[in-house]
C-alpha positions as CSV (number, residue, x, y, z in Angstrom):
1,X,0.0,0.0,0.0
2,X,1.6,3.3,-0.5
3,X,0.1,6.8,0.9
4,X,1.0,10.3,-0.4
5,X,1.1,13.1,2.4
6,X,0.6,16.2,0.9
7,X,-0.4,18.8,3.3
8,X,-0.2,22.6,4.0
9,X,1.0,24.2,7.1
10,X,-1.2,25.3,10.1
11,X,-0.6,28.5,10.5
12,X,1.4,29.7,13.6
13,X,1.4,25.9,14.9
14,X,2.8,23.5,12.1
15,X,4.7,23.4,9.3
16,X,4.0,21.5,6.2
17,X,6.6,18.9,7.2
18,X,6.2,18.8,11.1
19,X,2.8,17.4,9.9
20,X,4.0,14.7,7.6
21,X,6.9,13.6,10.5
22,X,3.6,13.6,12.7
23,X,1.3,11.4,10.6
24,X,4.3,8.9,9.4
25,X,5.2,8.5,12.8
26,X,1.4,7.4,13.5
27,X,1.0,5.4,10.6
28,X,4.2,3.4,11.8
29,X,2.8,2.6,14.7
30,X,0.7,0.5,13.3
31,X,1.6,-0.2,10.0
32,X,5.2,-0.4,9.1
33,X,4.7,-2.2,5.8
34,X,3.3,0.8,4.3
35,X,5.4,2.9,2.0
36,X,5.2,6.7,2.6
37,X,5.7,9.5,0.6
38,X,6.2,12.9,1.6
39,X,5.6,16.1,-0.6
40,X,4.6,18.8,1.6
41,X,3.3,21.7,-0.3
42,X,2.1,25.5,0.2
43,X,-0.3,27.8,-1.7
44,X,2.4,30.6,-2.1
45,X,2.3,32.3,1.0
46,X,4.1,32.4,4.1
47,X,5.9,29.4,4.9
48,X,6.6,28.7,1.0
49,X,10.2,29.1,1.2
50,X,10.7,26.4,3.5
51,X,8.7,23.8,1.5
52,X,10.2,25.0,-1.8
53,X,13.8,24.4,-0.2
54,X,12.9,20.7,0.5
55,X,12.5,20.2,-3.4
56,X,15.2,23.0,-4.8
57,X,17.8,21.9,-2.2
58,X,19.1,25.1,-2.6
59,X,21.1,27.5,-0.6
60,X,19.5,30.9,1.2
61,X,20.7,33.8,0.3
62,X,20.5,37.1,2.6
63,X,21.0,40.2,1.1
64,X,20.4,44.0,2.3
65,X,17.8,45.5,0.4
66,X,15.3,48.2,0.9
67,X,12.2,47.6,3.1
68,X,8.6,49.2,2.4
69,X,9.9,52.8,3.3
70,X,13.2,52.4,1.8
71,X,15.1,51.1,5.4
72,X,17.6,48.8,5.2
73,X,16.6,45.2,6.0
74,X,18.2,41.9,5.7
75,X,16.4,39.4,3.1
76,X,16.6,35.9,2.5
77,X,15.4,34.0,-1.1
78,X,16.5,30.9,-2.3
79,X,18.6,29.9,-4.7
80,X,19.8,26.4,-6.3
81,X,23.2,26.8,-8.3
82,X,22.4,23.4,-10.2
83,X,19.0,24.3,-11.7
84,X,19.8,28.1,-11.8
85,X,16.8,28.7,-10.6
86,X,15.7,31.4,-7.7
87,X,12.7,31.5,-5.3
88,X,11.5,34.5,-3.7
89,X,8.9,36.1,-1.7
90,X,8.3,39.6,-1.7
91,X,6.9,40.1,1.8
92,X,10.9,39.2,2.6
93,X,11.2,42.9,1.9
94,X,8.3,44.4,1.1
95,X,5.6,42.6,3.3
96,X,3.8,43.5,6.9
97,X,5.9,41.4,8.3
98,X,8.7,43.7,8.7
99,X,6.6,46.4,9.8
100,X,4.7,47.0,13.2
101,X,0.9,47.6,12.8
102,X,1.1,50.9,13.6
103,X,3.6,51.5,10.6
104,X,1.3,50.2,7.9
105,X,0.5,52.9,5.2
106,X,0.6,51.5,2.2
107,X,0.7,54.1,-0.1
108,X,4.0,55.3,1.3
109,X,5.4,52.3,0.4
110,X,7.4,50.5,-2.1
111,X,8.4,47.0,-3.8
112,X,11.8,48.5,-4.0
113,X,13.3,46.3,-2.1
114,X,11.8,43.2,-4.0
115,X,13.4,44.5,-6.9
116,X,16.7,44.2,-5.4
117,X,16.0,40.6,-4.6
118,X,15.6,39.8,-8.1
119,X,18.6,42.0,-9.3
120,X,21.0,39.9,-7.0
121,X,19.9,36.8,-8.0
122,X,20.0,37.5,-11.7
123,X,23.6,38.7,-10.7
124,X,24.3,35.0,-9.8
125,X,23.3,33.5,-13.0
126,X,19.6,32.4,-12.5
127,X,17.9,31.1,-15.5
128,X,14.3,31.3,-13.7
129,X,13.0,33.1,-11.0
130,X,9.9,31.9,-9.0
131,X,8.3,35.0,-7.2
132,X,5.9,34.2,-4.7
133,X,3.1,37.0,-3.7
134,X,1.1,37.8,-0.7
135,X,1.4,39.7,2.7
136,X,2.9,42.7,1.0
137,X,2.9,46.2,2.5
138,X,2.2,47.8,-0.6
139,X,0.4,49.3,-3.3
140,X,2.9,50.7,-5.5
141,X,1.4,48.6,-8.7
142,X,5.2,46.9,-8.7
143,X,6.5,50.5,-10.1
144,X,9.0,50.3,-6.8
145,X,10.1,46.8,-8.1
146,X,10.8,47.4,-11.5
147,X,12.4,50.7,-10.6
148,X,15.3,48.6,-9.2
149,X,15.8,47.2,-12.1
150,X,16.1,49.8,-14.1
151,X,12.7,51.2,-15.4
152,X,12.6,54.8,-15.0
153,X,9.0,56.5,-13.9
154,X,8.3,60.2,-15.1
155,X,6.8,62.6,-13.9
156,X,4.9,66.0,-16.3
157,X,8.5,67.5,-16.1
158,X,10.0,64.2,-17.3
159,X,11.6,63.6,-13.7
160,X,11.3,60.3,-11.9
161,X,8.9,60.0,-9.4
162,X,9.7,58.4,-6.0
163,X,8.2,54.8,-7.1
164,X,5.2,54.8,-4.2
165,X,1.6,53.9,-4.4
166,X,0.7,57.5,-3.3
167,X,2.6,58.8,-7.0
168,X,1.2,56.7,-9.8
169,X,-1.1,59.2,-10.8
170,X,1.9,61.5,-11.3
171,X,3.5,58.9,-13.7
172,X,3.3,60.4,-17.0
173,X,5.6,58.2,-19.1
174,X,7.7,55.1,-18.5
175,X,11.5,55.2,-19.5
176,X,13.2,51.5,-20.5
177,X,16.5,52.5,-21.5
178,X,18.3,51.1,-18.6
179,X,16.3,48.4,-17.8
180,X,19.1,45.2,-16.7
181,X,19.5,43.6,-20.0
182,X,19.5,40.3,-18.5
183,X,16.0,41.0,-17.5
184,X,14.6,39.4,-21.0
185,X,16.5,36.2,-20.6
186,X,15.6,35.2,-17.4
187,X,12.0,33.4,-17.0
188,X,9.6,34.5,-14.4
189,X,7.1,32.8,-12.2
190,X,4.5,34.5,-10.5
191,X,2.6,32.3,-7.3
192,X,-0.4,34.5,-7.5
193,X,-3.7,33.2,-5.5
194,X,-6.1,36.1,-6.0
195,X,-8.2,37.0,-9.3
196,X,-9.2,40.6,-8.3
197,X,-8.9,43.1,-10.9
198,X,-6.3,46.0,-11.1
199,X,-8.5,48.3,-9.6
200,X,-12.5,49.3,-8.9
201,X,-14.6,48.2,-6.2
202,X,-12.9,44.5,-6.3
203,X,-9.3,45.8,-7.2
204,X,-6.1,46.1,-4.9
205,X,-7.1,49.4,-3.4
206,X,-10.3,48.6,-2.3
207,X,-9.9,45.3,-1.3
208,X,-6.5,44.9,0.7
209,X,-5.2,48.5,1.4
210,X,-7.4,48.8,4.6
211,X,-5.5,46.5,6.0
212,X,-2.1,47.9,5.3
213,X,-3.1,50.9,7.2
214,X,-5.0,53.1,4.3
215,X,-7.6,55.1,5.3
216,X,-11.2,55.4,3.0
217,X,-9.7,58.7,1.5
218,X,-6.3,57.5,1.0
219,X,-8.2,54.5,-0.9
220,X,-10.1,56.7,-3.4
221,X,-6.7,57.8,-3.9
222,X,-4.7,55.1,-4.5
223,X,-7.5,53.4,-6.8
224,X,-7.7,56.6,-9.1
225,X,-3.8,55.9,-9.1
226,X,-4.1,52.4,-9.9
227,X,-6.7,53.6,-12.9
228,X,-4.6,56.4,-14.2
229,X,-1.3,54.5,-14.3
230,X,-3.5,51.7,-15.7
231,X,-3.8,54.2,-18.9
232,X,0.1,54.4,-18.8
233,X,0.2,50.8,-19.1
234,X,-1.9,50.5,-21.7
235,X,-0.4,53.1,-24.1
236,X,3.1,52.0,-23.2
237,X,2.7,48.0,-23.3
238,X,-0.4,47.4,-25.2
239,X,-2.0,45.6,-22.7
240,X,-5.2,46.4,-20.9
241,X,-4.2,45.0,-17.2
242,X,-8.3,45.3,-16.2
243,X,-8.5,42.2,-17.8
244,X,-6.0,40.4,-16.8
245,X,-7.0,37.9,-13.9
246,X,-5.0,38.2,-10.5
247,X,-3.6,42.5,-11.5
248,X,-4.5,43.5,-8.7
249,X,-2.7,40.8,-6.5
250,X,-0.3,42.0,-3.7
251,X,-1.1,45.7,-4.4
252,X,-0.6,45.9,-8.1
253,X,1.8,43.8,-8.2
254,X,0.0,41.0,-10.0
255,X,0.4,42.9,-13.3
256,X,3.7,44.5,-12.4
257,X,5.0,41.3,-12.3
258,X,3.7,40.5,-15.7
259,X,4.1,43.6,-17.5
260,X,7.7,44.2,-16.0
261,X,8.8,40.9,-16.3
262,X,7.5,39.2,-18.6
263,X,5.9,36.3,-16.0
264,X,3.2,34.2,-16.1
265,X,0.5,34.6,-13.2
266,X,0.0,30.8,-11.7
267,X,-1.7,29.6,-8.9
268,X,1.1,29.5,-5.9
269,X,-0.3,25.8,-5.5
270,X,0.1,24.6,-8.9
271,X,3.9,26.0,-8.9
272,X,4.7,24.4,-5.8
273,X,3.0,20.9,-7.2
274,X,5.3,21.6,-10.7
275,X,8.1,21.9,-8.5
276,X,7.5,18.3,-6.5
277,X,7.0,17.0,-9.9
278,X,3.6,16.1,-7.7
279,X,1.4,14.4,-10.8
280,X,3.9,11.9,-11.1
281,X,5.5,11.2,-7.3
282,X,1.4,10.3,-6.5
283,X,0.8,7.7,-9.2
284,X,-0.5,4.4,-8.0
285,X,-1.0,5.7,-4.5
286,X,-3.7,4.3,-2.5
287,X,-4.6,7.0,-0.4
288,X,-3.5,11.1,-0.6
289,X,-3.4,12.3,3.1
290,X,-3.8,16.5,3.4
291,X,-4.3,18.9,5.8
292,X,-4.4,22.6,6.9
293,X,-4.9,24.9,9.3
294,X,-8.6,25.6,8.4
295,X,-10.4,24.4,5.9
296,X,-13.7,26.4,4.9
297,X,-14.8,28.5,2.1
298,X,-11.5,29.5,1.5
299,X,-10.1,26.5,0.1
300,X,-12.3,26.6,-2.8
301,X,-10.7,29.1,-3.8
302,X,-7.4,27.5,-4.6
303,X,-5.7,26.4,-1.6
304,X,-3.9,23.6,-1.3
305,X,-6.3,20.7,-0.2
306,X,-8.3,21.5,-3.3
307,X,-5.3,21.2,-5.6
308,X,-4.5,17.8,-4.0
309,X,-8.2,16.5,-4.2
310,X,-8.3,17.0,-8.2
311,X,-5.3,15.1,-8.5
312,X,-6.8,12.4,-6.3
313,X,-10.2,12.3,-8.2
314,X,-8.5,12.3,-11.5
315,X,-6.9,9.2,-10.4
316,X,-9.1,7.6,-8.8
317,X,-7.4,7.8,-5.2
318,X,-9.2,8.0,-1.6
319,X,-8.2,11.3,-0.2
320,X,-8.5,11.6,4.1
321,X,-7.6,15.7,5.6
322,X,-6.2,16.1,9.1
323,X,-7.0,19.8,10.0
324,X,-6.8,22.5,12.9
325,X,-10.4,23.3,12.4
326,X,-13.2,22.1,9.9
327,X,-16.0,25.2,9.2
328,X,-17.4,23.2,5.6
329,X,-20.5,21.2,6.1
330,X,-20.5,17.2,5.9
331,X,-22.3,17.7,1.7
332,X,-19.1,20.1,1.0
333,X,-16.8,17.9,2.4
334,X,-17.9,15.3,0.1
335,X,-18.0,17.7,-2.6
336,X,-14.6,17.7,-2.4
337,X,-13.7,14.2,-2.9
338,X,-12.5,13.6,0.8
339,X,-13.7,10.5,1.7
340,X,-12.7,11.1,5.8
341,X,-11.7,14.6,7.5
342,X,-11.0,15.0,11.1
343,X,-10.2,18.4,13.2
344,X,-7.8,18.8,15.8
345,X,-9.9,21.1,17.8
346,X,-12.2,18.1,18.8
347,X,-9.3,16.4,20.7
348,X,-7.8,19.4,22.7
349,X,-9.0,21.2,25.4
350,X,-9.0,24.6,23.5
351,X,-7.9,26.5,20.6
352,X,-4.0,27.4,22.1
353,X,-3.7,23.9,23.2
354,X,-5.1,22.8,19.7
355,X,-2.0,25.1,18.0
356,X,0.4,24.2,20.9
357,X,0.0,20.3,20.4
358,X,-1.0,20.0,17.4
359,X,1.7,17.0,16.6
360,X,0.6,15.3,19.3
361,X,-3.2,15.4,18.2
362,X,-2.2,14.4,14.5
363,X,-0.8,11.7,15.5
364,X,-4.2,10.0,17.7
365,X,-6.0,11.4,14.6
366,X,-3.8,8.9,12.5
367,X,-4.3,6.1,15.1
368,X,-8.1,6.3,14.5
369,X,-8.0,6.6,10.9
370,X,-5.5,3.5,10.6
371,X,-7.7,1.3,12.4
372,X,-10.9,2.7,10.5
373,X,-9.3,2.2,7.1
374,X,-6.0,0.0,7.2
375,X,-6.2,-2.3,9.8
376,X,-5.2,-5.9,8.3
């Protein structure tokens, strides 16, 4: 018998692979004649580097680079010499991560330092780059990014702007002649989860900058800047980004990842699956084992337990979920082609014992599903 474990972390409790250790170690237990194998994935947010690393085997790279008000800050991506190829998040320097609440204000900031990321590992010889977005601090439309690599943003007077959300309606015209030449020969990957627009009432601005500390009139403002520089884009590139799916991703930088760099926009589980060469590790497996911190109405929107369960049903394979917490209904649940899901929070006594011990309860979840399913 032979049983994938393909789970995504639980947030602030687990990692991706402290579960799979967890539910081998259970499954041993009982059944040591079953082969295991582990491919822990993520969705493209936090916690991605680590399960990317256990494929790339690469080395992490810190470099200084400029935080979301142009600070210097130490920032780690990944990079593996023998497949020339780079990982890297932008919240490493541009997210709210580096920032205390009361600092958030988003269109003050910049994806400057994201830039810088990619410039140092294109220094190094990478072939591809694989940029995961999410938990940025921004909503500069990328213009911060791309001005570290040498696009040039001008202003009526044909002076560059400071690259910051709160200018894009300044931005007149867009300069290329210095752009890094080596930017065209490098190929770019973008692990983007969201399909919102560029901007309007479902766009960047209106969606996520509340949270990154804009208030209602700085959002008008920054979602006329997102529309005006939209023009810009247009007129420059040829492109209309309010139709491109996932623009307005990570403040804009959905489509200033695509229009600067020339990537493709992916869902951040279907890279990370490409990357585990998943479709083919999971092929005559009896059972797919996944789990996450929560699973509800989010997850139909591209996490990773539905990326797993397609797999599964395409192939006919029995899919079981360990998870913190389980919000879906018993129909949706079947919906989803998981034939058994349990939740953490019905061992422990509460929800910080549920996130302190989670291990620990994975592991009698296991127990019960091994004598429900593969006792001998």
């Amino acid at each position: 018998m032979k049983i994938v474990l393909a789970p995504d972390k639980f947030k602030n409790s687990l990692t991706a692979m402290e579960f799979c250790l967890a539910v081998e170690s259970g499954i041993k237990q009982l059944r040591s004649d079953i082969e295991i194998v582990k491919l822990p994935l993520a969705d493209g947010g936090d916690g991605t580097i680590e399960v990317v690393n256990y494929y790339l085997k690469g080395q992490k790279i810190i470099v200084e680079v400029n935080n979301p008000f142009f600070k210097p800050v130490k920032a780690c991506y990944l990079y593996s010499e023998s497949t020339r190829t780079a990982f890297i998040e932008m919240a490493e320097a541009s997210g709210m991560k580096l920032l205390k609440e009361e600092e958030f204000d988003c269109k003050n900031a910049t994806t400057y330092g994201t830039g810088e990321m990619i410039l140092d590992a294109m220094n190094k010889g990478v072939n591809k780059i694989i940029l995961g977005l999410g938990g940025s601090a921004t909503n500069d439309c990328g213009i911060g990014m791309a001005s570290a690599l040498g696009y040039r943003f001008l202003d009526k007077n044909h002076m560059p702007i400071k690259p910051i959300g709160a200018n894009l309606s300044k931005i007149i015209s867009i300069n290329r002649d210095e752009v890094v030449p080596k930017l065209s020969q490098v190929q770019f990957q973008i692990a983007c989860d969201v399909t919102n627009p560029l901007y309007g009432k479902e766009g960047a601005a209106h969606t996520y900058a509340a949270q990154k500390g804009a208030t209602a009139q700085d959002i008008k403002m920054l979602d006329k800047g997102l529309q005006d520089f939209s023009a810009i884009i247009q007129t420059t590139f040829g492109m209309d980004p309010q139709i491109i799916k996932g623009a307005g991703a990570a403040g804009g930088m959905g489509i200033g990842s695509k229009i600067f760099l020339n990537g493709t926009l992916e869902p951040g589980i279907e890279l990370i699956k490409s990357l585990a060469h998943f479709d083919e590790k999971v092929k005559n497996a009896d059972w797919i084992i996944s789990g996450e911190g929560k699973l509800d109405d989010q997850t139909l929107l591209g996490k990773t337990i539905l990326g797993v369960t397609k797999v599964a049903k395409a192939n006919n394979m029995k899919v079981a979920v360990f998870c913190g917490m389980i919000e879906l209904t018993e129909n949706a649940i079947d919906d989803f082609n998981i034939l058994y899901a349990d939740e953490v929070i019905k061992y422990a006594l509460n929800t910080k014992d549920a996130m302190d011990n989670a291990g620990s309860y994975i592991k009698e979840m296991v127990e019960a599903f091994v004598r429900k399913f593969l006792s001998t």
